[in-house]
C-alpha positions in Angstrom: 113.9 132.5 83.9 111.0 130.7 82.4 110.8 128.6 86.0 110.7 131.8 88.0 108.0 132.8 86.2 105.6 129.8 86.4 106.2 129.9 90.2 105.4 133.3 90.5 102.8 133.1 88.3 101.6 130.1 90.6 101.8 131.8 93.6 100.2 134.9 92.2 97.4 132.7 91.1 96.8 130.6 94.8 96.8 134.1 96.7 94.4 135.4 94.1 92.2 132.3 94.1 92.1 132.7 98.0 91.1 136.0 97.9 88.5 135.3 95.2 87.1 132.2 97.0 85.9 134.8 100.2 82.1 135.0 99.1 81.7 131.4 98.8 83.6 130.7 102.3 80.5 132.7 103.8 78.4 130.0 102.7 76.6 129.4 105.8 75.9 126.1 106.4 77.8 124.5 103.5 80.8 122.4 104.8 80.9 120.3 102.0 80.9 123.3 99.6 83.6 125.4 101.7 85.8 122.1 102.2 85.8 121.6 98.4 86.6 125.4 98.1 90.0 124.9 99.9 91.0 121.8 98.3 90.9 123.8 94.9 93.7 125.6 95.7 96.2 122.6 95.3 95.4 122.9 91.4 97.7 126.1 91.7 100.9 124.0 92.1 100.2 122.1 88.8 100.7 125.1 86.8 104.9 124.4 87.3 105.8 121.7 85.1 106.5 118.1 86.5 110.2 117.7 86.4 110.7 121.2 88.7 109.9 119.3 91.7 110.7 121.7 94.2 109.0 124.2 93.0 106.1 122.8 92.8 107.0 121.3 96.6 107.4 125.0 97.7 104.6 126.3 96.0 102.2 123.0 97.4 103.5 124.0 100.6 101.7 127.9 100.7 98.7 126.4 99.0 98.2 123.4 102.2 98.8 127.0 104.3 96.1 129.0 102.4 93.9 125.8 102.3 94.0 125.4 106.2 92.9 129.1 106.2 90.3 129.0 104.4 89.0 126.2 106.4 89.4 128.0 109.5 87.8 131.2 108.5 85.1 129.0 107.1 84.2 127.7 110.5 84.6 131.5 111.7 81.0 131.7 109.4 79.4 128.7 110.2 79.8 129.4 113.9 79.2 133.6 114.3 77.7 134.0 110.7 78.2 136.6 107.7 79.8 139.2 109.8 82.6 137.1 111.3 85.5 137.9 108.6 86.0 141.2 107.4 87.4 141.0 104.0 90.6 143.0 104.8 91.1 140.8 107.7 90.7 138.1 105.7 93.4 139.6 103.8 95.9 140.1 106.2 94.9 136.7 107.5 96.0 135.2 104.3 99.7 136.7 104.2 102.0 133.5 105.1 103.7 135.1 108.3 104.1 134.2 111.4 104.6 130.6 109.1 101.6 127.9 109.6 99.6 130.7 111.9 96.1 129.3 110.3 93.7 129.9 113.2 92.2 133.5 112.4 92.4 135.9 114.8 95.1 134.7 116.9 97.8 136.9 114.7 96.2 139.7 116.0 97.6 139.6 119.6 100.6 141.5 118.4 103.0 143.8 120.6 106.4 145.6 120.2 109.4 143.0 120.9 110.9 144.6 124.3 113.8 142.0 124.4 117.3 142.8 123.5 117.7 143.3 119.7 121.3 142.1 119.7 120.3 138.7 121.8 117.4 137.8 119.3 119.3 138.7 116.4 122.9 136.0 117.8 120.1 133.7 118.4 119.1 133.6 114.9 122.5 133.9 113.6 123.2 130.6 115.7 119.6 128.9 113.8 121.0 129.8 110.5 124.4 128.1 111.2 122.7 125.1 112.5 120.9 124.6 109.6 123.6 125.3 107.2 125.5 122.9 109.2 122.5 120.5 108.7 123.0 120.2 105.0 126.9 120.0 105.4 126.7 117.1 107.4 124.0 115.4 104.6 126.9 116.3 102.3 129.8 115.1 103.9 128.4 111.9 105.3 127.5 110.8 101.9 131.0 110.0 101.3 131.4 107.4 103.4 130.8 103.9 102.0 128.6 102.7 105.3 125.5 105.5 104.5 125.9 104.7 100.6 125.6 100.8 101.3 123.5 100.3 104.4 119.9 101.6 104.1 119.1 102.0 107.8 122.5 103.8 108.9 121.7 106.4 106.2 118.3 106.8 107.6 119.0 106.8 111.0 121.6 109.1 110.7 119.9 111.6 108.1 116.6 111.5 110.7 119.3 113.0 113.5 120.2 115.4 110.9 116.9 116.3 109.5 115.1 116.7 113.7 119.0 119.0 114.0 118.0 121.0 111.0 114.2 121.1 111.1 114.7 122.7 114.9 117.2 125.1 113.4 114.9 126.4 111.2 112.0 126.5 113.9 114.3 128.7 115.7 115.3 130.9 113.1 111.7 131.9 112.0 110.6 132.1 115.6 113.1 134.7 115.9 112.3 136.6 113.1 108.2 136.1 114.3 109.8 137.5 117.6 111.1 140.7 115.8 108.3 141.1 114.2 106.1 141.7 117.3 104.4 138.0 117.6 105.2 136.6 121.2 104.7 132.6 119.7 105.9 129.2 120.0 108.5 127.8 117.5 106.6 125.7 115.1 108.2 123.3 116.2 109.1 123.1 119.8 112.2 120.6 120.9 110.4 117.6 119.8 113.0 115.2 120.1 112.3 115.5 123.8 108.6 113.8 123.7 108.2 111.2 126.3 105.3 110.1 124.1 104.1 110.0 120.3 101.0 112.0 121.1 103.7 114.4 122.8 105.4 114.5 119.8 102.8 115.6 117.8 101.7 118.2 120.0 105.4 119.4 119.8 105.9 119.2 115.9 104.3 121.5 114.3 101.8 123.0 116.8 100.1 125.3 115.2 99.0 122.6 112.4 98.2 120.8 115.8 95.9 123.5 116.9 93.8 124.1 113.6 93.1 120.2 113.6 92.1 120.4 117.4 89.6 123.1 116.6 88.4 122.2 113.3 87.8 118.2 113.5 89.3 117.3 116.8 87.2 119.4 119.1 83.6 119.1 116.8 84.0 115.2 117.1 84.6 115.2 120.6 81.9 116.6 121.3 79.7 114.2 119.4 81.9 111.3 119.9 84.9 109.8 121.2 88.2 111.1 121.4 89.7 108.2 119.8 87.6 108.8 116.6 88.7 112.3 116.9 92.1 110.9 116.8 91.8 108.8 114.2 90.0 111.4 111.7 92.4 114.2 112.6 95.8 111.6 111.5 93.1 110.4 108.4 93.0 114.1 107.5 96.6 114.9 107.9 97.5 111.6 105.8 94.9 112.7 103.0 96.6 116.3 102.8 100.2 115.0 102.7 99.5 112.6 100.1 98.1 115.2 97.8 100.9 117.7 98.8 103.7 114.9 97.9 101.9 113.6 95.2 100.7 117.0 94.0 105.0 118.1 93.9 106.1 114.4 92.8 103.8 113.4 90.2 103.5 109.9 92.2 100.8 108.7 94.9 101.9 105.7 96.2 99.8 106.1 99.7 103.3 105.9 101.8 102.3 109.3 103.7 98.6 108.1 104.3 100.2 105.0 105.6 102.4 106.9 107.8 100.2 109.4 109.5 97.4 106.0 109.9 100.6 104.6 111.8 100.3 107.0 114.2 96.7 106.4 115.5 97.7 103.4 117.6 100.8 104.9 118.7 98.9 108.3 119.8 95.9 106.0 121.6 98.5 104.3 124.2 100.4 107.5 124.8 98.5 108.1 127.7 98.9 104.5 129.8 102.7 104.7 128.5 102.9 108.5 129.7 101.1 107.4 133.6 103.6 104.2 133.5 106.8 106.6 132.8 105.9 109.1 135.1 104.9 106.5 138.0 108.0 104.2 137.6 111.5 106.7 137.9 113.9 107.4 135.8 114.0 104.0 133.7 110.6 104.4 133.0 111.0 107.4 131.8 114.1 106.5 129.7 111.6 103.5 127.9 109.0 105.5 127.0 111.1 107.7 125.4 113.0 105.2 124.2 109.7 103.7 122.7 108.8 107.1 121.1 112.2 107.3 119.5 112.2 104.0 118.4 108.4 104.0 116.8 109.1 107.5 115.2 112.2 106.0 113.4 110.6 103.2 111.9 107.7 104.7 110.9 108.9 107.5 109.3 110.9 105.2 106.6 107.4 106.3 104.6 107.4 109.9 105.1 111.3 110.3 103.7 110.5 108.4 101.2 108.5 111.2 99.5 111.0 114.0 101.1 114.0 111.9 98.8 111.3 112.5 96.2 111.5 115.8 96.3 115.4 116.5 97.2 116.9 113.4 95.8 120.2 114.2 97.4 118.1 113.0 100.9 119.6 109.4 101.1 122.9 108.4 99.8 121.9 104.9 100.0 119.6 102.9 98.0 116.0 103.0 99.6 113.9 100.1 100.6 110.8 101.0 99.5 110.1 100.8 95.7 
């Protein structure tokens, strides 16, 4: 009882924060004021204690939502000034469906769902058992002696679960985002079949893809080159991860910085590697991909690191990084 009360009582207090922090996102002119403004929120999640780590995972989770909000409707002011954001549709802006929607104004373009209620509703059905089936499998293939003993099979194997799962539960919130009137993409959009790490990112998680290309992508471009946009949009994303894991864990060890600045050099060949599959057949093809795979496993021994942190039932094995 007491835990379900500090998480609503931090979830009560990062909404209400938001909310309050409207006047001061107005600030014309003041990116360093309005930036500071969003990070603030992340103090919310510190008001569940330490050892109820998901919790505080969950809750860090709506406050990197409401932070990339705020951001965005900050930029709203700075570009169109005082009278860009209404304060009810700031409101509305701030309520946490469709999931990761953090560039304001888009949610508006909403109409009734004119598919077939009964197709929608098997198709989230199937999501659901997919992801239950996700966390059977983590279950069951713990038992065997190979995951328990040999790091990489367990990784390898849980990765195949976890991209099964994580598409599962894409598909079922899409569906219900479908329902719901908003004609969108999944969150994340089948990518296990990027031919390229910069297509994977595009794929995983697009609409965190989107604010970045707007907010710091886009601005730097235009003043710069792409690959410094690049390289401060995976900066960003490693900075924000390592507070959100740190943040729920209690421990900053830098392993998701390091695996987000992992990506950079990955992301600036994509394109050569994407002309060389494309011009070269099907083998081609099969190499870059197999490349993506291949990079995307490795690298992301650091990001489930922090992901056994916070559901230590993750790995079966014992990890390799202390």
């Amino acid at each position: 009882m007491h835990e379900l009360f500090a998480f609503l009582f931090s979830v009560t207090t990062a909404y209400g924060y938001a909310l309050a922090a409207w006047p001061v996102l107005r600030l014309r002119g003041r990116v360093v004021v309005s930036t500071i403004t969003g990070l603030a929120v992340f103090v919310c999640p510190l008001l569940i204690p330490a050892e109820h780590v998901i919790l505080r995972a969950a809750v860090t989770f709506l406050c990197a939502e409401l932070m990339l909000k705020m951001l965005d409707v900050a930029r709203q002011f700075r570009r169109r000034g005082r009278g860009a954001v209404g304060f009810p549709a700031y409101a509305r802006f701030l309520i946490p469906f469709p999931v990761l929607f953090v560039i304001f104004g888009r949610r508006e373009n909403r109409t009734p769902f004119r598919g077939s209620w009964r197709l929608m509703g098997l198709k989230v059905l199937s999501a659901a058992v997919v992801i239950l089936l996700g966390f059977a499998l983590v279950d069951f293939f713990a038992q065997f002696s190979i995951v328990r003993t040999y790091f990489l099979v367990d990784h390898l194997l849980k990765l195949a679960i976890f991209v099964l799962t994580i598409e599962g539960i894409s598909r079922l919130v899409n569906g219900l985002e479908r329902l719901a009137g908003f004609d969108i993409r999944p969150v994340i959009d089948r990518a296990y079949v990027a031919q390229t790490v910069a297509e994977f990112w595009c794929r995983y998680n697009n609409r965190v893809h989107a604010w970045f290309e707007h907010n710091l992508f886009g601005p730097v471009v235009r003043h710069g080159s792409p690959a410094w946009g690049i390289t401060l949009c995976f900066f960003a994303s490693g900075v924000f991860h390592e507070l959100g894991f740190g943040i729920a864990t209690s421990r900053f060890d830098g392993y998701q910085f390091l695996f987000f600045m992992l990506q950079v050099p990955a992301v600036l060949i994509s394109r050569p590697l994407h002309r060389w599959g494309t011009r070269g057949g099907i083998a081609n093809k099969l190499a870059a991909h197999g490349f993506t795979v291949a990079w995307m496993s490795a690298t992301s021994i650091f990001f489930f690191h922090s992901v056994n942190r916070v559901f230590p039932f993750y790995y079966a094995s014992e990890p390799w990084l202390p």
